[in-house]
N, C-alpha and C positions, 0 to 999 in steps of 0.2 A: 276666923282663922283657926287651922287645925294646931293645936300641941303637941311635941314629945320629940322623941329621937326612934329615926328608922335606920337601920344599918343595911345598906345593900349592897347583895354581890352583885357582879358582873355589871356597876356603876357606870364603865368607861364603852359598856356595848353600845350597838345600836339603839336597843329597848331603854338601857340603861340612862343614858345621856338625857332622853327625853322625858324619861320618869325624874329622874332629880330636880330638872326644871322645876318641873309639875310639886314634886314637892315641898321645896324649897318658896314655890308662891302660893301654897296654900299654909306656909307657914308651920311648917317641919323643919328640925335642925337636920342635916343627912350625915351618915358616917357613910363614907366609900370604904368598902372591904373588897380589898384587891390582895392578888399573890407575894406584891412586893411593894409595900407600904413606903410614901415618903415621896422625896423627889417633888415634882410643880405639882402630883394632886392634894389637892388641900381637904381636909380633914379628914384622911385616911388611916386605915390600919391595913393589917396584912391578915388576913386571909387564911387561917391553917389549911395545910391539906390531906384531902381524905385518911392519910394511914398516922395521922399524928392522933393523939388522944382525946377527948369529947370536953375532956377538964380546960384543954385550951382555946375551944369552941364556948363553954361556959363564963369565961376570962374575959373573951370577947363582945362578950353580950352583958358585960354587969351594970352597965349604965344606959342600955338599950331597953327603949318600951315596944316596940314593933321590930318585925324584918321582916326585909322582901327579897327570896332568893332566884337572881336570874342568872347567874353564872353557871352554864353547860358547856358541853359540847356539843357543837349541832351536826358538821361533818367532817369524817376523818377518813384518811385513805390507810391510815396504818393497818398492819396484819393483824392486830391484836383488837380492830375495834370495838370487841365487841367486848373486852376488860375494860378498855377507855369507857365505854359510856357507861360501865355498871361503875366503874370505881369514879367518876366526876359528875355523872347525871343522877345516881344515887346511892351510893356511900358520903357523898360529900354532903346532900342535901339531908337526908339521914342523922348525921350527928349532928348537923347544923340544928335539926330540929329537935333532935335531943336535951340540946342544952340552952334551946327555946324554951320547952319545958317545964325545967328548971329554973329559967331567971324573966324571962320577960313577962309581963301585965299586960301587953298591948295583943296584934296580930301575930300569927305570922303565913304569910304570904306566900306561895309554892308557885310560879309560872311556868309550868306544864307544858303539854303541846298538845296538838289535834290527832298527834302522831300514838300518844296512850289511848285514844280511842280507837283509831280505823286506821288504814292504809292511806296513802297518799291518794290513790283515786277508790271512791266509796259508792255504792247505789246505793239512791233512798237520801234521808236527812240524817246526817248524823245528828244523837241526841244522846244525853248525858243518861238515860236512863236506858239505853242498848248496854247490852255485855259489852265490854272493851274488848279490842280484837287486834292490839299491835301486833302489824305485818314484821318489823325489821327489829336490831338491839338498839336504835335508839327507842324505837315506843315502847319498848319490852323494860328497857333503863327507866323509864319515866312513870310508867306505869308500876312500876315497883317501887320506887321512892314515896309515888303518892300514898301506895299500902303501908308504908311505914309511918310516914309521918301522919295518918289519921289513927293507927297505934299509938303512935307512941303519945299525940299530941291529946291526952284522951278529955283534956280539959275544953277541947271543941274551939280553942282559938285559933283555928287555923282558916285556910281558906284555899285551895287546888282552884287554878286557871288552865285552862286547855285552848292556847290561840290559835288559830290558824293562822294560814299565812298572811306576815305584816308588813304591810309598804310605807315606805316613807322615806325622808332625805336620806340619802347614804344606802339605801338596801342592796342587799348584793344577794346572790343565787338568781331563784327564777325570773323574780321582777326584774332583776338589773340585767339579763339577757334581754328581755320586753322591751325593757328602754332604748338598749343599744339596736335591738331591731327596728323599734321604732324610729332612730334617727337616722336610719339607713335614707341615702338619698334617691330610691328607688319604688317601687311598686310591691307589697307586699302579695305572694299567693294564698292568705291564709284566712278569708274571708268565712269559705265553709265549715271551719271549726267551731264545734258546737258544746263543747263541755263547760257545764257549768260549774264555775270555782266563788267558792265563798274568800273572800278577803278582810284583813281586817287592819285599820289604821294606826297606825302607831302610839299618834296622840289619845287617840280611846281606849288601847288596852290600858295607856297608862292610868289615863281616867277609872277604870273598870278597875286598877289596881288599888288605887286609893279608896276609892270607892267601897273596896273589901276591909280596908283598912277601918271605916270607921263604921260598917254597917251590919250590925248585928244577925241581920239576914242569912247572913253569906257565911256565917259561922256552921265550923264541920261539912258545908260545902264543896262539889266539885260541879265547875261553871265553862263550860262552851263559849269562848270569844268570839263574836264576827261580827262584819258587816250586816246591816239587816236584811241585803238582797243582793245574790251573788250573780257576778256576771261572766262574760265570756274570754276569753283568748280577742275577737276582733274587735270586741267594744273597748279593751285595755290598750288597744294598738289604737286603735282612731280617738281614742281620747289623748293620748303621751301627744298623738300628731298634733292635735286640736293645740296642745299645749305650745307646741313649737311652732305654732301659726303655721300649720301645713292643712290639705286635705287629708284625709286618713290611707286614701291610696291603698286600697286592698283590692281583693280580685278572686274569684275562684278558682282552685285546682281540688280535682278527685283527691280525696283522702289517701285512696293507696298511695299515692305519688310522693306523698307528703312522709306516708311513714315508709317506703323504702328508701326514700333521701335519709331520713332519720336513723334508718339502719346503718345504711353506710357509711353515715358521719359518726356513728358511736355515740348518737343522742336519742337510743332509741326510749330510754328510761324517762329522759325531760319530756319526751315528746308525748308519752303515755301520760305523764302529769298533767302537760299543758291541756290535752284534747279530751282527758277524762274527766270526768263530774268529781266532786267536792262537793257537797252543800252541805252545812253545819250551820245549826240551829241556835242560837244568842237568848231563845225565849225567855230561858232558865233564870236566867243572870238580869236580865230588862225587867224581869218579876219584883226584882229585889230595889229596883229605883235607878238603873244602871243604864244610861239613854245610848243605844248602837246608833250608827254613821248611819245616815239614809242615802249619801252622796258620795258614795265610793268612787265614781266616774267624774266627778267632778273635783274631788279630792285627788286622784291621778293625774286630772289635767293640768292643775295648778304647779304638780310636783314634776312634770315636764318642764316648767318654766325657769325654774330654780338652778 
């Protein structure tokens, strides 16, 4: 059983929820660092934010041996987005690691995205050893924070994760359109869609988190999350069915069709993600002892059931 105390932000996300599980039974005490401490979450503190001082980011961490920071912003519709994500996705992670530093002996932890490396649809594999080339201000936000905190943190106890996209109970965005499409009581026409997307499981990246936590490997590292084999837009739909005890019920239509509907409905941007390639490389990280999902598709089917 592992020892110490980890403080993580963004405890109450998605990601969040199922990493404390994780380490909470491998035998870690967990501080939840959230924006407003107290209330039903239990052993909580509050969270400074970005424009308060590093001294009370240091304050925070005095009885901390590890952190792991997931607390971002992922999407925002506000006019300023693109303050939002430098002042939350890296000014906040930034002084967080500043006054890492300065007090902690253990990790500390950065989960990134796939978005500091490449665009949302990429040719080729992406691989941690391409020039980073974020398309939008959130990978430009994340990809800058990561440059700071391998500065500042120059004693190499760090560790940058870059997931790709994570499915699991509760997900929302792309997957959870997939799902609702997939419970659709009807025929789907999206059979000919061919791009191939790397995904990655929930329960793994948390594994892969801890897994950084205690593995000297992964020190001064930046690590590529996924599945070990990525799959398609129609295998993701006939497996959700599989799950719901259906056939998969797909069918062909000409792509054009597909993307002028997509135009028309104002989902031309989803529909460019869903139908274009993704494929990100995990080699990096499974070098280090870190086992990737081999059963992405079956891991889907199950999460249909739930």
């Amino acid at each position: 059983m592992a020892t110490g105390v980890v403080l993580v932000t963004g405890a109450s996300g998605f990601i969040g929820v199922e990493l404390v599980k994780q380490l909470e039974a491998s035998g870690y005490r967990v501080i939840r660092a959230t924006r407003s401490a107290g209330g039903s979450v239990t052993n909580s503190v509050r969270l400074p934010a970005p424009d308060e001082p590093v001294e009370l980011f240091v304050r925070l961490l005095e009885d901390v041996d590890h952190v792991v920071h997931l607390a971002a912003v992922a999407h925002t519709q506000l006019a300023n987005a693109a303050d939002t994500y430098h002042t939350v996705n890296c000014v906040l992670a930034v002084k967080l690691a500043k006054a890492a530093h300065k007090t902690i002996s253990g990790k500390f932890v950065f989960v990134s995205s796939i978005r500091a490396q490449c665009a949302s649809v990429h040719e080729g594999v992406a691989l941690e050893s391409d020039p980073p080339q974020p398309t939008d201000d959130y990978g430009r936000a994340k990809l800058a924070a990561e440059a700071e905190i391998a500065l500042t943190m120059n004693r190499g106890n760090y560790t940058i994760l870059r997931p790709v996209l994570v499915y699991g109970a509760g997900v929302k965005g792309n997957m959870a359109t997939l799902m609702k499409l997939a419970a659709l009581p009807i025929p789907l026409p999206l059979k000919s869609l061919t791009g191939q997307r790397s995904l990655l499981d929930r329960a793994a990246l948390c594994r892969a988190i801890i897994h950084s936590l205690n593995e000297p490997k992964t020190d001064r590292g930046t690590f590529i999350v996924s599945d070990r084999d990525p799959v398609t837009v129609p295998q993701i739909l006939a497996a959700m069915r599989r799950g719901l005890g259906r056939n998969p019920g797909l069918f062909t239509c000409p792509p054009w069709i597909l993307n002028v509907a997509a135009r028309m409905t104002g989902q031309s941007d989803r529909w460019k993600t869903l139908n274009g390639d993704l494929v990100a490389s995990s080699d990096k990280l499974q070098s280090t002892g870190w086992e990737a999902v081999t059963s992405s598709l079956s891991n889907i089917q199950n999460l249909a059931t739930r």
